[in-house]
C-alpha positions as CSV (number, residue, x, y, z in Angstrom):
1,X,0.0,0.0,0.0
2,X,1.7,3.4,-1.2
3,X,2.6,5.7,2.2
4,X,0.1,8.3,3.5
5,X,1.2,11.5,2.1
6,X,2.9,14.2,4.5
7,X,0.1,16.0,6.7
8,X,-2.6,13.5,6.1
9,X,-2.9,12.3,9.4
10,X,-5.7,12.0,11.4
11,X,-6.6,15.8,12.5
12,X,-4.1,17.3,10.0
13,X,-4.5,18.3,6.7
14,X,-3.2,17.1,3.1
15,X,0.0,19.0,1.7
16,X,-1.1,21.2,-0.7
17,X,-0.6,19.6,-4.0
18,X,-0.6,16.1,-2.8
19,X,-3.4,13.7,-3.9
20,X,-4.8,10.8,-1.6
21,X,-3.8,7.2,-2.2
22,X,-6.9,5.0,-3.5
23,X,-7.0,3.4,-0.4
24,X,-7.8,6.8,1.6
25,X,-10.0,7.9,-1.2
26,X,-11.7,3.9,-0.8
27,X,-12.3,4.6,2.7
28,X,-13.6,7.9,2.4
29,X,-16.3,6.7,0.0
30,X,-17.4,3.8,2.4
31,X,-17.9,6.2,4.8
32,X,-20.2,8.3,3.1
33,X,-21.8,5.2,2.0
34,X,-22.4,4.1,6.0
35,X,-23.3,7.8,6.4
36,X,-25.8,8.4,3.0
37,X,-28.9,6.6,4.3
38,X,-29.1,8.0,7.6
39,X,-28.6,11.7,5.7
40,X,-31.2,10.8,3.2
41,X,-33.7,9.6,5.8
42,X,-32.7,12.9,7.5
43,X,-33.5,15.1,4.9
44,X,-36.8,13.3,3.9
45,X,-38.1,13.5,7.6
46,X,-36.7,16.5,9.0
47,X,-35.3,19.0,6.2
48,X,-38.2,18.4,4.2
49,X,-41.0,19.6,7.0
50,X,-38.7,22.5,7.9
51,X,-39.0,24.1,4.8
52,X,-42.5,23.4,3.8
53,X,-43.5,25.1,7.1
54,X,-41.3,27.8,6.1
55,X,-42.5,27.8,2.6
56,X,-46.3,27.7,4.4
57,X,-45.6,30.4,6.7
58,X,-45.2,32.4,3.3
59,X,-49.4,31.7,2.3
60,X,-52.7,31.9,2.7
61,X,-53.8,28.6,3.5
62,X,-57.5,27.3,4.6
63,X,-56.3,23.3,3.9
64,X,-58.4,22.7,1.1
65,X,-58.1,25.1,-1.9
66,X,-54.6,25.7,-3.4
67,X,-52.2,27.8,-1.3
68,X,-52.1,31.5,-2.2
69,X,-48.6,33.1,-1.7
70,X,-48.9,36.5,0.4
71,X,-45.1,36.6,1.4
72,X,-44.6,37.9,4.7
73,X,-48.1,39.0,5.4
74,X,-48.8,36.4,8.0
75,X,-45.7,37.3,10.0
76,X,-47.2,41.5,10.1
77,X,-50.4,40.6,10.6
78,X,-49.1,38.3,13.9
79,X,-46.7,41.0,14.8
80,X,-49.0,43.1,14.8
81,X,-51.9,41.0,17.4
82,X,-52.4,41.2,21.1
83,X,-52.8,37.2,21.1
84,X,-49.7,36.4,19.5
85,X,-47.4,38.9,21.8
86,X,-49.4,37.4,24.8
87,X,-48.0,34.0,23.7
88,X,-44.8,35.0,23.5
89,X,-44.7,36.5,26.9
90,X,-46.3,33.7,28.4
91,X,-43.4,31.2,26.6
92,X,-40.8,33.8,28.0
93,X,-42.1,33.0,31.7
94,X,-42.5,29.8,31.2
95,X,-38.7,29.7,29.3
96,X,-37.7,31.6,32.6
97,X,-39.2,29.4,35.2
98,X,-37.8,25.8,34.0
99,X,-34.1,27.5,33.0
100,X,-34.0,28.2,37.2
101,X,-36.1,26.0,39.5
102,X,-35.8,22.8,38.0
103,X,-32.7,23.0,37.3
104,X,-31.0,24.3,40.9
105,X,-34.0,21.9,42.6
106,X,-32.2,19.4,40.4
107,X,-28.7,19.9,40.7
108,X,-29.5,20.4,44.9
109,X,-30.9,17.1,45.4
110,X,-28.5,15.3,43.3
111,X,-25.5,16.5,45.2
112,X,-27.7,15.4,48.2
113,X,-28.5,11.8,46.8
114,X,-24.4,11.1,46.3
115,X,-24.5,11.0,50.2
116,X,-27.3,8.5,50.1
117,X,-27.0,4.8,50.4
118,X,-29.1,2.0,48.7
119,X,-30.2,4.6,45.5
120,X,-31.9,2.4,43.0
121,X,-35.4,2.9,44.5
122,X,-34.8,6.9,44.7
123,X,-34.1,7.2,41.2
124,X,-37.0,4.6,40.1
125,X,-39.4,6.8,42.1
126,X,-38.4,10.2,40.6
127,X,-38.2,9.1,37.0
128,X,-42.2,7.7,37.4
129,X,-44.0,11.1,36.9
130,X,-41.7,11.5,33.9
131,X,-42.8,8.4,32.1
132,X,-46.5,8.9,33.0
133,X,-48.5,10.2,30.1
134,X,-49.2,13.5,30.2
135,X,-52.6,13.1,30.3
136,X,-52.9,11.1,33.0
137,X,-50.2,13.7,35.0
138,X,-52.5,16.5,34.3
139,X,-56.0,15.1,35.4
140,X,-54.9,13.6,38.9
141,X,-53.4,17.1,39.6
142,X,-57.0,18.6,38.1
143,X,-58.8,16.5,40.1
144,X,-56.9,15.4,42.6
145,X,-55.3,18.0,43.7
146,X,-56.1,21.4,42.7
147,X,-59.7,20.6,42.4
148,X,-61.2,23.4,45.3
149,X,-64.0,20.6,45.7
150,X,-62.8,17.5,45.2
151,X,-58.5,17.8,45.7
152,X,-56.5,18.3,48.1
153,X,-56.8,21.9,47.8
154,X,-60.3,21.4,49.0
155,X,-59.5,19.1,51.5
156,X,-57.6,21.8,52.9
157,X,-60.3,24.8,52.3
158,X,-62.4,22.5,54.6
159,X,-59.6,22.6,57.3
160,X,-59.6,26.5,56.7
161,X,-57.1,26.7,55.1
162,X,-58.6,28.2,52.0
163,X,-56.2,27.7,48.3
164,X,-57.9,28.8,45.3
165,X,-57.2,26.7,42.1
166,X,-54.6,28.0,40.0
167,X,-56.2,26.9,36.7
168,X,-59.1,28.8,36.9
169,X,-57.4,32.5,37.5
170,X,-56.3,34.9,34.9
171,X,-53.1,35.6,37.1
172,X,-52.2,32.3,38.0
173,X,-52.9,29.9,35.3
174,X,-50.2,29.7,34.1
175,X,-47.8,28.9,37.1
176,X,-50.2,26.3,37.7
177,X,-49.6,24.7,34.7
178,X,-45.6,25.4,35.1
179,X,-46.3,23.3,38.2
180,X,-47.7,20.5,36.8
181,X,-44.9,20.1,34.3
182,X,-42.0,21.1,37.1
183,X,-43.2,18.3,39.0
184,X,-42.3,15.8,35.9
185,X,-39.3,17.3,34.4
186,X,-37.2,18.0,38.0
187,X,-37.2,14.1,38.6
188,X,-35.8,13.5,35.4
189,X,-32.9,16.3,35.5
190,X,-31.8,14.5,39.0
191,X,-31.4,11.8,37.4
192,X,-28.9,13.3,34.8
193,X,-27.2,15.1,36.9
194,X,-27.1,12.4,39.3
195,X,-25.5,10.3,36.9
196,X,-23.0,13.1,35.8
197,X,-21.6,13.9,39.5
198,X,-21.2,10.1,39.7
199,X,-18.4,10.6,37.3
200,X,-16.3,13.1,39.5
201,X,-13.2,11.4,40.6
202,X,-14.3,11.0,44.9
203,X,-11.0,11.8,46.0
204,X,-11.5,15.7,44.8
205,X,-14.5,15.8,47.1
206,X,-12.8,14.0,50.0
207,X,-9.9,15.6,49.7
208,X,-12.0,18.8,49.5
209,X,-13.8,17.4,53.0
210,X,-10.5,17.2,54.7
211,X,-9.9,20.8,54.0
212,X,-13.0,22.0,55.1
213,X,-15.4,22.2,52.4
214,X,-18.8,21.8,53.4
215,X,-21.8,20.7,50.9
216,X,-22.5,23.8,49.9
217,X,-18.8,24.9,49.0
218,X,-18.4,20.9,47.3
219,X,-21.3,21.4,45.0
220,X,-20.6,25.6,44.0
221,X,-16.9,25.0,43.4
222,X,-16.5,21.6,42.5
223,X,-18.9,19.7,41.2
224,X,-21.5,22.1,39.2
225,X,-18.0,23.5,37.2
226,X,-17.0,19.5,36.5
227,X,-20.1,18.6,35.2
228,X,-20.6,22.4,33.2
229,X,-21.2,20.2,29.9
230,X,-23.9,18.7,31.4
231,X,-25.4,21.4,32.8
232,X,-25.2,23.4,29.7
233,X,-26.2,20.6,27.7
234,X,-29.8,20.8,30.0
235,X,-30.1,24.5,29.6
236,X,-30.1,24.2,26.2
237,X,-32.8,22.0,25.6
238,X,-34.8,23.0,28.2
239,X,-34.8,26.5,26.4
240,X,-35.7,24.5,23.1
241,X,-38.5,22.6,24.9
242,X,-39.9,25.3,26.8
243,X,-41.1,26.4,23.3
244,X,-42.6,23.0,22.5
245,X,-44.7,22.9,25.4
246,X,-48.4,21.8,24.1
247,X,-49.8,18.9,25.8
248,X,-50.2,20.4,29.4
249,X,-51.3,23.6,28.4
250,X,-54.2,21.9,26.1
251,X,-55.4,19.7,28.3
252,X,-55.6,21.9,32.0
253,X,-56.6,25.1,30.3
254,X,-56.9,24.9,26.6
255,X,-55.0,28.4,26.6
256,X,-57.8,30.4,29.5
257,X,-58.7,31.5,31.2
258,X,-59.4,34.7,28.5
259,X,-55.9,33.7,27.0
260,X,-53.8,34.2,29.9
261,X,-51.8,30.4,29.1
262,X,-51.9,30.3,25.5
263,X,-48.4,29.9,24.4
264,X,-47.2,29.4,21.3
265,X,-47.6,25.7,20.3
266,X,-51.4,26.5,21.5
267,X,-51.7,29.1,19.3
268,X,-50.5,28.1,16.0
269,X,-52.9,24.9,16.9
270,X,-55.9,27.5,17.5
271,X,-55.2,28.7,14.1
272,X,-54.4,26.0,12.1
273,X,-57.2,23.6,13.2
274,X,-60.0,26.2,14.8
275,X,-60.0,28.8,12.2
276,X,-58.1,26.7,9.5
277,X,-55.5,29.5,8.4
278,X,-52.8,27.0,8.2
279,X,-49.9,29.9,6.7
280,X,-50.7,31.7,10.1
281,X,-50.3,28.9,12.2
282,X,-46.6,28.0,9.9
283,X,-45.9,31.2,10.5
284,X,-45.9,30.9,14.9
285,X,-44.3,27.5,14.4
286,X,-41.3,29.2,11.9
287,X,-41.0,31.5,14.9
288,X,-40.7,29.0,17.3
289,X,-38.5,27.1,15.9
290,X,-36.0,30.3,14.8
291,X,-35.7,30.6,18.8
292,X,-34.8,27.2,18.9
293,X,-32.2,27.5,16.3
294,X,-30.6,30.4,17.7
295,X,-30.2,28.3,21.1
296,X,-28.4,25.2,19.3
297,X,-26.6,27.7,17.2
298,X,-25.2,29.3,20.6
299,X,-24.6,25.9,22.2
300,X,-22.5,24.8,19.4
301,X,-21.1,27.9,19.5
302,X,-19.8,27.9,22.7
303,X,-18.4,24.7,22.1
304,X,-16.2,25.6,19.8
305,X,-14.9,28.1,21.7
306,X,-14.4,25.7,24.5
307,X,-16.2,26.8,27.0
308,X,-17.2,23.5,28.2
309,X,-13.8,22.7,29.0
């Protein structure tokens, strides 16, 4: 087999000039051939629905005559609505709560759980909300427990101690939806983070002990900064997910009361399969997911510049 040409090893560059032996050029096209199907099935299933939203976001659209192309009317007329800003806030709250109280609640009690023998049955028991349908989450906390006649909030209103139901106020709907969700999602971040601080080489934190660190000093300096990946690995697609957020939403308060949970997800769905102006309901989505893109752009940004290191 001829040698490798100067500069062509792995990480480095060919010498200007200098072609690859078959063999290199071999391997390179069986790796595109191990790589082409999952890139075709990529492009069909993902690449494909990106840009016929975005090409739908560009029409008027009722879903059964042709699509007429009004450009960017859709995205001015949107702009230009109370609902749609109202949506956006609420997403920005909702972004806002699950970027800090899951994920310190998280991070917290997995630091606590490293000190905790026998773990198995912990972890078991705070992955089960997560892997409950969400349907099922959301009507034992309706009835169950935010219910002012039936729950345990009216349990408690009987005992005088008087809680009115979230779900049903203008103020608070929406925090008692966050609630709903919070109590699913902060199980399942303990259990990632669990896992990463499981990584950390014990003898930092014991040696860390012996000079005085306490919990709180072990987790601040030590073991949140070794596991930083992880951590902004979570941020990141919480931020994305906050914007997917449907499922709760629809089925505790179908956007009310008067609006004040409808988030964006709920929206385009109000306009795409209530009033069937499908080039509207592209457009919120295309919005949604530019957010989203901007947040994996700035992850893989800071990657590169190493900040994970």
């Amino acid at each position: 087999m001829p040698a490798r040409p100067a500069g062509s090893e792995a990480g480095s560059e060919v010498a200007p000039g200098v072609a690859w032996p078959a063999s290199e050029r071999r391997r390179d096209l069986s790796g595109w051939f191990y790589v082409g199907p999952s890139l075709l099935i990529n492009c069909l299933f993902l690449l494909f629905p990106v840009f016929a939203t975005l090409w739908m976001s560009l029409t008027s659209w009722n879903g059964l005559e042709s699509p007429q192309w009004v450009g960017a009317a859709n995205f001015l007329e949107l702009f230009a609505s109370q609902p749609f800003w109202g949506a956006a806030v609420n997403n920005a709250k909702w972004t806002v709560i699950f970027l800090t109280v899951p994920i310190a609640l998280a991070l917290l009690v997995a630091a606590a759980l490293l000190r905790v023998r026998r773990l198995g049955f912990l972890q078991t028991l705070f992955l089960v909300p997560y892997i409950l349908p969400t349907v099922v989450q959301a009507r034992v906390w309706q009835g169950m427990i935010l219910n002012p006649e039936t729950g345990l909030f009216g349990w408690l209103g009987k005992h005088g101690i008087n809680i009115p139901d979230p779900l049903i106020s203008t103020t608070f709907s929406l925090y008692g939806i966050a609630i709903v969700n919070l109590w699913a999602w902060w199980g399942f971040l303990t259990v990632i983070f669990f896992a990463a601080f499981r990584q950390i080489d014990r003898s930092l934190l014991e040696a860390a002990q012996v000079e005085g660190a306490g919990f709180w000093q072990q987790l601040i300096h030590i073991q949140i900064p070794l596991i930083k990946p992880t951590v902004l690995f979570m941020l990141i697609m919480t931020f994305v997910w906050s914007f997917l957020v449907f499922d709760y939403v629809y089925v505790l308060t179908d956007g009310g009361p008067a609006g004040s949970s409808e988030v964006l997800s709920t929206l385009a769905f109000r306009y795409g399969f209530e009033r069937f102006e499908f080039g509207k309901a592209a457009a919120i989505s295309a919005c949604a997911g530019l957010l989203g893109m901007f947040a994996i752009s700035f992850y893989l940004w800071l990657q590169k510049k190493g900040f994970e290191r």
